[in-house]
ZADOVO-659324 format. One line per 5 residues: for each residue x, y, z negated of N, C-alpha, C. Coordinates in steps of 0.05 Angstrom, whole numbers, always signed. Layout:
X Y Z X Y Z X Y Z | ... $
//
This chain:
+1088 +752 -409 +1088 +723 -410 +1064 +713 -426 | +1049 +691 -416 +1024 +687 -431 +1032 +677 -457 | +1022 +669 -485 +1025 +667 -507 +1029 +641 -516 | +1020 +616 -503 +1016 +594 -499 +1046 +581 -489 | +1061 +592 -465 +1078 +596 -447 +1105 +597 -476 $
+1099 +626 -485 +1118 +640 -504 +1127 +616 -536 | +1100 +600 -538 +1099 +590 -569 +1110 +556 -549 | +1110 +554 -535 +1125 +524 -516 +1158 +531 -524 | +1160 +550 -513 +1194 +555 -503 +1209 +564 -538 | +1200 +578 -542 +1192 +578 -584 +1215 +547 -592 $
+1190 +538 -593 +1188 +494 -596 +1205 +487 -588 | +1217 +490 -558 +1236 +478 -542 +1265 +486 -562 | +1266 +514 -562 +1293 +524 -577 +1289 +510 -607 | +1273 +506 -615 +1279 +504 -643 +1280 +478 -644 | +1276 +454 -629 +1287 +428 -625 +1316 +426 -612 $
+1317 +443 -593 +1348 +444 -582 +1362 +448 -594 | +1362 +462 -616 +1377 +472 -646 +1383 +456 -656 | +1361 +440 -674 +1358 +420 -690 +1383 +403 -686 | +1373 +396 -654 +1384 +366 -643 +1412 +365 -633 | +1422 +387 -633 +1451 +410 -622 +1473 +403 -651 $
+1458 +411 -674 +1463 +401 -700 +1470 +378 -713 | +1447 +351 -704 +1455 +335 -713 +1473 +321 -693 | +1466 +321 -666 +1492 +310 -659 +1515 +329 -660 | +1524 +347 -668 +1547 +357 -683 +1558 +344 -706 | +1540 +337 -724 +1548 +337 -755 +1551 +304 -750 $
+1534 +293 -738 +1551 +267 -739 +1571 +257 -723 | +1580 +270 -694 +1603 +268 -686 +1621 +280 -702 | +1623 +300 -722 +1634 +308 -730 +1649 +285 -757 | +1618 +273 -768 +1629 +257 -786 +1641 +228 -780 | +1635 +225 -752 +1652 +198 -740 +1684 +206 -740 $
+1687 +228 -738 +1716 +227 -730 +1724 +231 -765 | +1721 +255 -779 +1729 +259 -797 +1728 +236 -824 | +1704 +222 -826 +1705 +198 -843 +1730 +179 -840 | +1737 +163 -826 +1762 +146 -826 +1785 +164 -836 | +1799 +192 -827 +1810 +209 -841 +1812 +213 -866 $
+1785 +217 -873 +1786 +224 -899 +1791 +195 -918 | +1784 +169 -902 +1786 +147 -917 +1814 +138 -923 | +1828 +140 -891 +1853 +136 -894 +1886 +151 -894 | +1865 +169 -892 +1899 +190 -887 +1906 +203 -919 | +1935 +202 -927 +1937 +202 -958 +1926 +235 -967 $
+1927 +254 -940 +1923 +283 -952 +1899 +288 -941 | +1904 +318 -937 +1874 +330 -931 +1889 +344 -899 | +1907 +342 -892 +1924 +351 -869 +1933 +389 -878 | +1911 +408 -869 +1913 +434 -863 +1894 +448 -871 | +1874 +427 -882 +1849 +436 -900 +1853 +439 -924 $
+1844 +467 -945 +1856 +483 -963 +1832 +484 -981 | +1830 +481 -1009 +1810 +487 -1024 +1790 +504 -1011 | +1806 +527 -1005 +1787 +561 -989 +1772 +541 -967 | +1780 +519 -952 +1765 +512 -938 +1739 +490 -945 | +1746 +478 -961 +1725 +461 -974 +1707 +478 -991 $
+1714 +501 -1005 +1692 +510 -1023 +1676 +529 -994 | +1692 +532 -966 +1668 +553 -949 +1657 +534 -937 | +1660 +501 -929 +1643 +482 -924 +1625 +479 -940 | +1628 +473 -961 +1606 +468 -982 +1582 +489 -985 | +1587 +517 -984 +1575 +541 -987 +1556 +545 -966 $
+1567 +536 -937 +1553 +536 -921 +1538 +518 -907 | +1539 +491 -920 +1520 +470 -927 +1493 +481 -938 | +1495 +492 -966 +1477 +489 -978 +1464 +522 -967 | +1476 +539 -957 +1466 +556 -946 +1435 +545 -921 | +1457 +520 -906 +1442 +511 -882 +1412 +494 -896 $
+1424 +477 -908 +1401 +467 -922 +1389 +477 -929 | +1383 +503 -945 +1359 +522 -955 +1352 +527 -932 | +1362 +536 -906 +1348 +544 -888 +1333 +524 -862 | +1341 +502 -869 +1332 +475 -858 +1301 +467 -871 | +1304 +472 -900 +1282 +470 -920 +1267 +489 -918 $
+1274 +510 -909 +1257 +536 -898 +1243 +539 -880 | +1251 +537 -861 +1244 +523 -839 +1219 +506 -830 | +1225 +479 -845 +1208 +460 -853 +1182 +472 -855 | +1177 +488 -885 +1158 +498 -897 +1144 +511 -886 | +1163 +531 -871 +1146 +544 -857 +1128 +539 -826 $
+1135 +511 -816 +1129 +507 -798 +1100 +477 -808 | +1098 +482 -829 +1075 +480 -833 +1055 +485 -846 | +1067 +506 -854 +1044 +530 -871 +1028 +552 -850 | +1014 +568 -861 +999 +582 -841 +995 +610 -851 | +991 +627 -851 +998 +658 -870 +969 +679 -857 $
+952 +681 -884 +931 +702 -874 +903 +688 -862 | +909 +665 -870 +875 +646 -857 +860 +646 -869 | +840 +668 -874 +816 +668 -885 +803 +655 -872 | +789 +631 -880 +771 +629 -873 +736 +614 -885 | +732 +641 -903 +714 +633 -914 +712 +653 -938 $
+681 +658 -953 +690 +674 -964 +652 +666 -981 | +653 +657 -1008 +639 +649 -1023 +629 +651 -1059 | +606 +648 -1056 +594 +660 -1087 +592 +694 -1086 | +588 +706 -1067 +588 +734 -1060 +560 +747 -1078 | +546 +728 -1089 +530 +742 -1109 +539 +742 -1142 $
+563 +727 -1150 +579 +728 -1167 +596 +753 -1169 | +587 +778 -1197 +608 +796 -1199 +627 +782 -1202 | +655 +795 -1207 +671 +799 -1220 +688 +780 -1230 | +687 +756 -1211 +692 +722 -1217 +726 +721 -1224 | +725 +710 -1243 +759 +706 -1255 +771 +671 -1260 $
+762 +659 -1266 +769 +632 -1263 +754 +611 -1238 | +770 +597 -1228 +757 +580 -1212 +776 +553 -1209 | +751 +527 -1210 +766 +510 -1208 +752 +487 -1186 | +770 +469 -1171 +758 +456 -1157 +764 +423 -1160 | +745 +406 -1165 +742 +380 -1174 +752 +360 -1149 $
+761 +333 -1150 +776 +321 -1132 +752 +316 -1111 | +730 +315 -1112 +698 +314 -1095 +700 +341 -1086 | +715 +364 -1092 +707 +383 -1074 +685 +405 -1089 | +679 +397 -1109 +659 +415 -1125 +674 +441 -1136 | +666 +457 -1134 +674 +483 -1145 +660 +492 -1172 $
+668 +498 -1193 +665 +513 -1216 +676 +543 -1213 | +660 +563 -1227 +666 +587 -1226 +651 +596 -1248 | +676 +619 -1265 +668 +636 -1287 +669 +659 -1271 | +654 +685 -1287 +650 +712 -1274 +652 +724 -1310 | +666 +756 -1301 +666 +767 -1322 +646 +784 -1320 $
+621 +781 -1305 +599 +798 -1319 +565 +776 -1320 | +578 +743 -1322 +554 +730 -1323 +559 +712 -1351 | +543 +707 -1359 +551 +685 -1389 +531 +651 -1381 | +548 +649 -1362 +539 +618 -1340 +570 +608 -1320 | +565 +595 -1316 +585 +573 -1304 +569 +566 -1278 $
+587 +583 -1255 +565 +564 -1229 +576 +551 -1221 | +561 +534 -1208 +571 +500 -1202 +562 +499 -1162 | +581 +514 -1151 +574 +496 -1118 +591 +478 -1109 | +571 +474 -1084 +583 +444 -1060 +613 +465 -1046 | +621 +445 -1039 +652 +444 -1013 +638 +463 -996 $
+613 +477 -988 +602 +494 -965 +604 +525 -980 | +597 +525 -1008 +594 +549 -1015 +562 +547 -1029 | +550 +538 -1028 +524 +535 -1029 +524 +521 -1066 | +505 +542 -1074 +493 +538 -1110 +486 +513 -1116 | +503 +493 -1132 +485 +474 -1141 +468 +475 -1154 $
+481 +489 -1186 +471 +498 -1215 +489 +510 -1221 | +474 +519 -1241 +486 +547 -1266 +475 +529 -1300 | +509 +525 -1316 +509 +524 -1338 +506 +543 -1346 | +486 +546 -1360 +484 +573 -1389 +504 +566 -1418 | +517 +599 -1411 +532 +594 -1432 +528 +601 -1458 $
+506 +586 -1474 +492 +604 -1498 +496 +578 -1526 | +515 +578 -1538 +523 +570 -1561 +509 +581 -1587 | +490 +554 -1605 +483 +572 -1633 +466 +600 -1621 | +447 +594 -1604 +431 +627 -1601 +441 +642 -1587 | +470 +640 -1585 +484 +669 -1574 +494 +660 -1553 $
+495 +686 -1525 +504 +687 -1510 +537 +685 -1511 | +546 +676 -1492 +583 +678 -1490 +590 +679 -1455 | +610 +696 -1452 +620 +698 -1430 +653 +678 -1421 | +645 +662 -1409 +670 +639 -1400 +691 +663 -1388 | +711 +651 -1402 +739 +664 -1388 +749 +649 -1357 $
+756 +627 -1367 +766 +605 -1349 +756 +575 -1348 | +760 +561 -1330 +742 +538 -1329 +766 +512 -1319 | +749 +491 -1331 +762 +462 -1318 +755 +451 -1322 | +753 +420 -1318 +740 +399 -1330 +756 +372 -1334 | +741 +363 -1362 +757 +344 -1376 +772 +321 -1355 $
+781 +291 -1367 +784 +279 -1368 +756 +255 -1351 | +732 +265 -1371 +708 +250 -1373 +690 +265 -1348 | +706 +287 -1342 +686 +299 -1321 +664 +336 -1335 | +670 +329 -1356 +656 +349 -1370 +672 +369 -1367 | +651 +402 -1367 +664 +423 -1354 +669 +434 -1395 $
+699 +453 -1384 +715 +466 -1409 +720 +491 -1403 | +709 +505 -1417 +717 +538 -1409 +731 +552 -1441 | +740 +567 -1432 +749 +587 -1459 +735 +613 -1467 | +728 +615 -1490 +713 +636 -1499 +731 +652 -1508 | +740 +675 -1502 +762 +689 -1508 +755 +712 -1532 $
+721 +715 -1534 +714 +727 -1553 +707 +712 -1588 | +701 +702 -1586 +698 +680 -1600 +721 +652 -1609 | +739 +658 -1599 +775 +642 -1604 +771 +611 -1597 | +755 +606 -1580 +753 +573 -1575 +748 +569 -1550 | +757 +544 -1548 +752 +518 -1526 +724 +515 -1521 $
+703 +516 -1506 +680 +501 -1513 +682 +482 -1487 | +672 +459 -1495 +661 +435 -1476 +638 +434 -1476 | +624 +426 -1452 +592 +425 -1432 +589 +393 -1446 | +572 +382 -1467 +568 +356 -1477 +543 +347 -1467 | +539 +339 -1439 +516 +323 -1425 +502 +312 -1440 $
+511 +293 -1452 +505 +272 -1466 +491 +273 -1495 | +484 +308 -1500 +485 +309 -1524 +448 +301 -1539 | +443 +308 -1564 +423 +291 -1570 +386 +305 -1563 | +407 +333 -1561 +375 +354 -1538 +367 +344 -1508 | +384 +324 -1498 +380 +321 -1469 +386 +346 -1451 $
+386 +363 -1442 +396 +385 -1437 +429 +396 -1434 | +436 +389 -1456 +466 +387 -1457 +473 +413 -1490 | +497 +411 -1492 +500 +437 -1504 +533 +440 -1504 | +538 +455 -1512 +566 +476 -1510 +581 +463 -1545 | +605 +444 -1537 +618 +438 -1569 +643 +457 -1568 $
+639 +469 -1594 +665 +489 -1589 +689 +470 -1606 | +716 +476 -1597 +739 +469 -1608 +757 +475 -1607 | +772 +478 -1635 +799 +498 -1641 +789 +522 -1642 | +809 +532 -1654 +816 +563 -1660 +839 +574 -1659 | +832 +591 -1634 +849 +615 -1618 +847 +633 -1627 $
+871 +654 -1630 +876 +678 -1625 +862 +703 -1601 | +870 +690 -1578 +853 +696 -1553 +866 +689 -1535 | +847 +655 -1528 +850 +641 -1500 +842 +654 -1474 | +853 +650 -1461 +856 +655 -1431 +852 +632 -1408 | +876 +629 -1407 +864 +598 -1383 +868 +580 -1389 $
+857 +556 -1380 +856 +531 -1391 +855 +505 -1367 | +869 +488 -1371 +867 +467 -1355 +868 +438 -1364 | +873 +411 -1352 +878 +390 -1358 +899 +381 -1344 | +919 +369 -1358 +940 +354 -1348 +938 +333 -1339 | +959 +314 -1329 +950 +285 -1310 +948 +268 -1333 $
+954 +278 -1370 +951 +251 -1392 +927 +259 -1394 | +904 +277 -1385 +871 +281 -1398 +875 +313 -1420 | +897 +318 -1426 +902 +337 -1447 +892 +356 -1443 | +874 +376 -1455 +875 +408 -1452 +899 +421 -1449 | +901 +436 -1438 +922 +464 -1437 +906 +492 -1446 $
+913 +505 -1463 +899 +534 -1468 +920 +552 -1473 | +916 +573 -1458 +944 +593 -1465 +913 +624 -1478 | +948 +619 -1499 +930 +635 -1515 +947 +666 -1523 | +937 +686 -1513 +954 +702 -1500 +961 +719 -1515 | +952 +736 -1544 +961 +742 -1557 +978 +741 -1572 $
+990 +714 -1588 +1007 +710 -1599 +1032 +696 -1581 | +1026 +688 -1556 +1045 +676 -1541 +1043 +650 -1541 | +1028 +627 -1541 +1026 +598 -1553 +1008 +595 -1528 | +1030 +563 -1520 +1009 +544 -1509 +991 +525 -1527 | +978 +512 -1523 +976 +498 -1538 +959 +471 -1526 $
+964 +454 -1530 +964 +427 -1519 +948 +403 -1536 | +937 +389 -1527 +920 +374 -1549 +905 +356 -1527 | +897 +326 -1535 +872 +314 -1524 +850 +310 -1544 | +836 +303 -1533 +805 +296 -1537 +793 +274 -1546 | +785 +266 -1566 +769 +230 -1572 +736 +237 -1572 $
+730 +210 -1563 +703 +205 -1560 +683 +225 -1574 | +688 +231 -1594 +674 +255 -1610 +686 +284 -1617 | +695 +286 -1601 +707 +318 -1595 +737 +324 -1609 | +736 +305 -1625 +757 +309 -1648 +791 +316 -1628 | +812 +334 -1642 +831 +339 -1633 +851 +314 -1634 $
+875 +311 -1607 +884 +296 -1618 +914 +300 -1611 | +935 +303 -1626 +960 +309 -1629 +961 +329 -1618 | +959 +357 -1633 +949 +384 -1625 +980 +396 -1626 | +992 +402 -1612 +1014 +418 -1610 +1020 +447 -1596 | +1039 +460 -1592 +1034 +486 -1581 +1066 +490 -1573 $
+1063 +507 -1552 +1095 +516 -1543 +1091 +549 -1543 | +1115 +556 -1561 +1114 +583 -1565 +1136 +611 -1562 | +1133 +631 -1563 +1152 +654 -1532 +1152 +666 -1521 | +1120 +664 -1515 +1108 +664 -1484 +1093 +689 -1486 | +1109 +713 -1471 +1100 +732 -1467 +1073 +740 -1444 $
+1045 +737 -1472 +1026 +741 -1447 +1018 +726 -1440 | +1018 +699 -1441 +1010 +678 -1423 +978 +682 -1413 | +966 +672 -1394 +944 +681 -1377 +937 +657 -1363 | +943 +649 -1344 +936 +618 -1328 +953 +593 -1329 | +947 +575 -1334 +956 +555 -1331 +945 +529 -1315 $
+966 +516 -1302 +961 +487 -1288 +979 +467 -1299 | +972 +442 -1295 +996 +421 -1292 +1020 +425 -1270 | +1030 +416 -1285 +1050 +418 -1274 +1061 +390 -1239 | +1087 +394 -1220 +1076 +372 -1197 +1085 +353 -1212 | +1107 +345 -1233 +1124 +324 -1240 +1112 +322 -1265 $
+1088 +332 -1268 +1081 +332 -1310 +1078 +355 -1325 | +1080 +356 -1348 +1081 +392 -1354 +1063 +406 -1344 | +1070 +434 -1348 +1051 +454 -1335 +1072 +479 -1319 | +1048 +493 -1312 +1066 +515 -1307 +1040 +540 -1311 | +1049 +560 -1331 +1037 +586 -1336 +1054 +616 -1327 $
+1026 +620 -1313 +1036 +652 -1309 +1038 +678 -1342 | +1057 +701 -1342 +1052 +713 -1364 +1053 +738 -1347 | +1035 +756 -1365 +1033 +782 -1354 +1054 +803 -1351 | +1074 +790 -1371 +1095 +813 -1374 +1108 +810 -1340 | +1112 +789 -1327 +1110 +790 -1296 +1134 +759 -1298 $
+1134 +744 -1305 +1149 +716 -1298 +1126 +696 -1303 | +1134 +672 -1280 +1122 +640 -1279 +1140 +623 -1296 | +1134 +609 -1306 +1149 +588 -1322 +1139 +555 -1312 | +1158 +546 -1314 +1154 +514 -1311 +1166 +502 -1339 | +1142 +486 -1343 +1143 +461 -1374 +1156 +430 -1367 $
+1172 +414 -1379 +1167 +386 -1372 +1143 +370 -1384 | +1144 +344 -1385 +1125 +329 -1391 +1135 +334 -1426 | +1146 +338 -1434 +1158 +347 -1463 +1157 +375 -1475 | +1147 +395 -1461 +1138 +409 -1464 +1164 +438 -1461 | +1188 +420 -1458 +1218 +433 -1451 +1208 +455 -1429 $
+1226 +474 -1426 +1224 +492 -1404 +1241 +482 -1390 | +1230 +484 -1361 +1253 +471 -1344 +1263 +487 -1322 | +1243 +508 -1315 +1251 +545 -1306 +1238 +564 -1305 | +1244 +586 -1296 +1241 +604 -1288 +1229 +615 -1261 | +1208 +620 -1259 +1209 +614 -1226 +1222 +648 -1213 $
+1217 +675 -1226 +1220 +698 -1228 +1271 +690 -1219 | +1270 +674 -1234 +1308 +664 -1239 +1314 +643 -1219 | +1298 +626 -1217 +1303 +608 -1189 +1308 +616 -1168 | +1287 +632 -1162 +1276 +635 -1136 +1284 +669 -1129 | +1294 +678 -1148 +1310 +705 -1152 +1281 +726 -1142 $
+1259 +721 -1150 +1230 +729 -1143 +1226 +744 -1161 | +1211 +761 -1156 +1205 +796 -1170 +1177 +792 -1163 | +1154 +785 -1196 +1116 +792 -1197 +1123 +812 -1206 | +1097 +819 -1193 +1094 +848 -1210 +1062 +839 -1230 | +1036 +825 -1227 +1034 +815 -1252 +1021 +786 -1246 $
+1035 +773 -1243 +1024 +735 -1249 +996 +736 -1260 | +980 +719 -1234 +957 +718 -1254 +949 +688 -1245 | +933 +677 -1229 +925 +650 -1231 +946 +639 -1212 | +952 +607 -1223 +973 +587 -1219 +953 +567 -1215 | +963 +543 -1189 +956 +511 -1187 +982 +510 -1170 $
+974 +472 -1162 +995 +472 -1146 +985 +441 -1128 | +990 +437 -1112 +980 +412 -1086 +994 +395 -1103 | +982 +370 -1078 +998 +344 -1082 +1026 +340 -1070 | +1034 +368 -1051 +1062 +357 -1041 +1082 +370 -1069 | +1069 +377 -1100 +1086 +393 -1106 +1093 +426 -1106 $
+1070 +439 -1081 +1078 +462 -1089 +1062 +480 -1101 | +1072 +494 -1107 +1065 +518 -1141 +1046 +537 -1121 | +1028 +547 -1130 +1011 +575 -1112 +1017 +597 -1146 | +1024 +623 -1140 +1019 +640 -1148 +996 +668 -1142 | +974 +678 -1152 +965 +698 -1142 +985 +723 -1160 $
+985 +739 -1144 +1004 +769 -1158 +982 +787 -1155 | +961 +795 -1177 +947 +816 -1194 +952 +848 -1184 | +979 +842 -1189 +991 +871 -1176 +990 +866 -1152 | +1012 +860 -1137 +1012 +862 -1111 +994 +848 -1089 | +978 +833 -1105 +952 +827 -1083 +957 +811 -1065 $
+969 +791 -1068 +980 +770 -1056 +987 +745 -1063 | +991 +721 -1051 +1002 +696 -1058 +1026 +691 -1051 | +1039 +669 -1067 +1059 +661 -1066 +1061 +627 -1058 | +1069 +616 -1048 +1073 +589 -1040 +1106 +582 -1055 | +1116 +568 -1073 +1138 +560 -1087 +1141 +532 -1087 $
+1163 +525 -1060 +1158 +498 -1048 +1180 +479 -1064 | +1178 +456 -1074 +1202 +439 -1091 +1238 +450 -1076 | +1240 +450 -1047 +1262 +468 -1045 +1256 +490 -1019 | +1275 +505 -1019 +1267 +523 -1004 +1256 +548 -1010 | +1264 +570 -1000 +1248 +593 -1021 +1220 +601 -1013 $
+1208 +609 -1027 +1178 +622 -1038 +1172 +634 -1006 | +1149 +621 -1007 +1133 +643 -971 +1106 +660 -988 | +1102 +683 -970 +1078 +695 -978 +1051 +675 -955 | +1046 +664 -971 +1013 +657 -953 +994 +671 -952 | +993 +690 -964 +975 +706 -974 +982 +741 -974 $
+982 +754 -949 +996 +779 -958 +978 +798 -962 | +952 +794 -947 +923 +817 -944 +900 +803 -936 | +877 +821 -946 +844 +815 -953 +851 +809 -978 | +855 +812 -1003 +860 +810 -1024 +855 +842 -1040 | +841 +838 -1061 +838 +870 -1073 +842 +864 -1114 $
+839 +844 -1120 +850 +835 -1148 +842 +816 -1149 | +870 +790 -1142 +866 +750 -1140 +866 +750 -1180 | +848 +735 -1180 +849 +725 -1211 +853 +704 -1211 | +845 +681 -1214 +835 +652 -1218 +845 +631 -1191 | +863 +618 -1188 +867 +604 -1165 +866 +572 -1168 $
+851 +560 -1140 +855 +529 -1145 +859 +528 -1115 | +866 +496 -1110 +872 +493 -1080 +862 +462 -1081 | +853 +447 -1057 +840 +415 -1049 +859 +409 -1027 | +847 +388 -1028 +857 +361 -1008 +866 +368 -984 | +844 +384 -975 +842 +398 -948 +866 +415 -935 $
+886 +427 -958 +899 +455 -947 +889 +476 -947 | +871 +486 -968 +856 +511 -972 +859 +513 -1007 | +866 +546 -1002 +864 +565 -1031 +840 +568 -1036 | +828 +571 -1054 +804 +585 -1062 +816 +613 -1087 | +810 +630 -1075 +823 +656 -1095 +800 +670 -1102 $
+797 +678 -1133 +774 +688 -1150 +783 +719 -1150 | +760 +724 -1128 +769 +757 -1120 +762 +779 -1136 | +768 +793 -1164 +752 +807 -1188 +742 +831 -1169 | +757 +839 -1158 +748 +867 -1143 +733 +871 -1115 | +731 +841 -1106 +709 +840 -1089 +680 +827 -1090 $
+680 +813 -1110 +658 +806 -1125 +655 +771 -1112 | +670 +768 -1101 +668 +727 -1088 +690 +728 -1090 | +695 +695 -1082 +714 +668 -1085 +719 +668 -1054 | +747 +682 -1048 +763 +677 -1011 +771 +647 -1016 | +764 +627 -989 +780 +615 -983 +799 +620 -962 $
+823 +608 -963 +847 +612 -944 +856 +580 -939 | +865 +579 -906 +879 +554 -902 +906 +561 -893 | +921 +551 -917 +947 +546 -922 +969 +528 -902 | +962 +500 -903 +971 +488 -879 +960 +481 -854 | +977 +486 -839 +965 +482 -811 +957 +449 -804 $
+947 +454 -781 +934 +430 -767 +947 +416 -746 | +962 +394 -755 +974 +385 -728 +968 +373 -704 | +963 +374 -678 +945 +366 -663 +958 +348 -653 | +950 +316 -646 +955 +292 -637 +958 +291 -607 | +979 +285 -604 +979 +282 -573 +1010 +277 -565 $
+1017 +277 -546 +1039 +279 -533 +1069 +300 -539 | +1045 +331 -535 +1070 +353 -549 +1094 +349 -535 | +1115 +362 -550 +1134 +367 -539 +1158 +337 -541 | +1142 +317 -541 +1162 +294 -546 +1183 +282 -532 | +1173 +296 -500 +1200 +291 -483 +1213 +300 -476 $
+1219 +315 -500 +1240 +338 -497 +1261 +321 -518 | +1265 +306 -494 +1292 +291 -518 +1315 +304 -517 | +1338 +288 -529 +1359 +292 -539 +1388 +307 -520 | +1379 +293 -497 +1397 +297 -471 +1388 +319 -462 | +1373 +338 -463 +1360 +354 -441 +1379 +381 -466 $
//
């Protein structure tokens, strides 16, 4: 059967389902509503029967939500594959324009390309004389790029503006040993600082100065962090669990206990605008998609040899910081819906 033919009839059943369903569940609830409004009992229906309705509601719904997700996600779309003269690249981040930032663990520079792949510039990373190698990267509030010096226990910020013309590197705070770093939707730094277990949280004023510097602490390992979709953040830890923060800095889960999900080692975390979480797994060389409901899809199962650093854009594309292949994969995550007609007269009656 041709393949085209095969993915029609696919479509057909899984609307005939759908639509089989809901006109079930609401003839179902035309009759049963007035019943339940007016009749003084429950007739022949028994607790055992209300707790296996309920069970198998929420059964259906995860798999309704499943469903969903997966019918518009896409699994294994490389397509693209960038900064291939970059060893060993471990952080990457991508700006709402589409600009890409990238740290490498064997360059002491920050490269800066276009949405194509193509070099804009290279920040040098040379503070006070000395060379430093960026762990992880992001950029402020103001636009200025922030990386973590993991040797050296600090924040530094890229200060354009500064009084050499040229720019220079302002370092800030003192870490134990930072790891990844991001900005939240209030402008704040995020730095997980992985030795002692501490987030630590803080913004920025006009002259570098810290401002309401706080830290959340526990945290076995911590290694990447993002904002969070509702506020907060969410950091991966090496010991092998994701965590989600609120805007209060509360834990609000588990994603390893949610999602009843087994890393083997969490390494770079973002997450889209619909809300959902991307995990890369270190160990197992793969991504994770962790959708607000519905359980976890792999988007990501192969061409992967050690994901470090992950960001995702507008578009529906991962960008994964490949350490062991020496470039930055992109992958397209959601699919493309094509405008037209489709299967729309495949109504209700048929």
């Amino acid at each position: 059967m041709d393949y085209s033919l095969k993915v029609t009839r696919h479509k057909e059943s899984v609307l005939r389902a759908l639509r089989s369903m809901q006109s079930k569940s609401e003839s179902t609830l035309q009759r049963a509503a007035p019943l339940l409004s007016f009749q003084s009992g429950m007739g022949m229906v028994t607790r055992e029967d209300v707790q296996k309705l309920c069970q198998t509601n929420a059964r259906l719904c995860q798999d309704l939500d499943d469903l969903t997700n997966r019918l518009k996600m896409q699994q294994n779309q490389l397509v693209g594959r960038l900064a291939e003269g970059v060893r060993a690249p471990r952080g990457v981040h991508v700006s709402s324009d589409s600009t890409i930032y990238l740290t490498s663990g064997d360059l002491a520079q920050v490269s800066v390309l276009n949405s194509s792949g193509h070099f804009l510039q290279s920040l040098e990373c040379q503070s006070e004389s000395q060379l430093f190698l960026p762990e992880d990267v992001t950029l402020t509030r103001a636009g200025m790029v922030a990386v973590t010096d993991l040797a050296a226990g600090d924040v530094k910020v890229f200060n354009t503006h500064s009084k050499f013309g040229k720019g220079e590197w302002i370092s800030l705070g003192e870490f134990t040993s930072p790891r990844g770093v991001a900005v939240d939707c209030l402008g704040r730094l995020l730095v997980a600082d992985y030795e002692p277990g501490k987030m630590h949280i803080f913004g920025l004023d006009p002259s570098f100065k810290l401002l309401s510097a706080h830290c959340v602490s526990g945290l076995p390992g911590p290694r990447y962090v993002c904002p969070g979709p509702d506020g907060g953040l969410v950091v991966s830890e090496e010991c092998g669990d994701v965590k989600l923060y609120g805007p209060g800095s509360k834990l609000v889960l588990s994603f390893s206990e949610k999602y009843n999900h087994c890393f083997g080692n969490p390494a770079g975390v973002c997450f889209d605008t619909e809300g959902n979480v991307f995990v890369a797994d270190e160990q197992d060389r793969c991504i994770f998609l962790f959708p607000p409901s519905g359980p976890p899809l792999p988007v990501v199962t192969q061409g992967l040899k050690k994901p470090a650093g992950l960001a995702c854009c507008s578009r529906g594309q991962l960008f994964v910081a490949d350490t062991a292949d020496d470039c930055v994969k992109v992958f397209r995550y959601r699919g493309k819906p094509r405008h037209g007609k489709g299967l729309a007269s495949l109504n209700s009656n048929q």
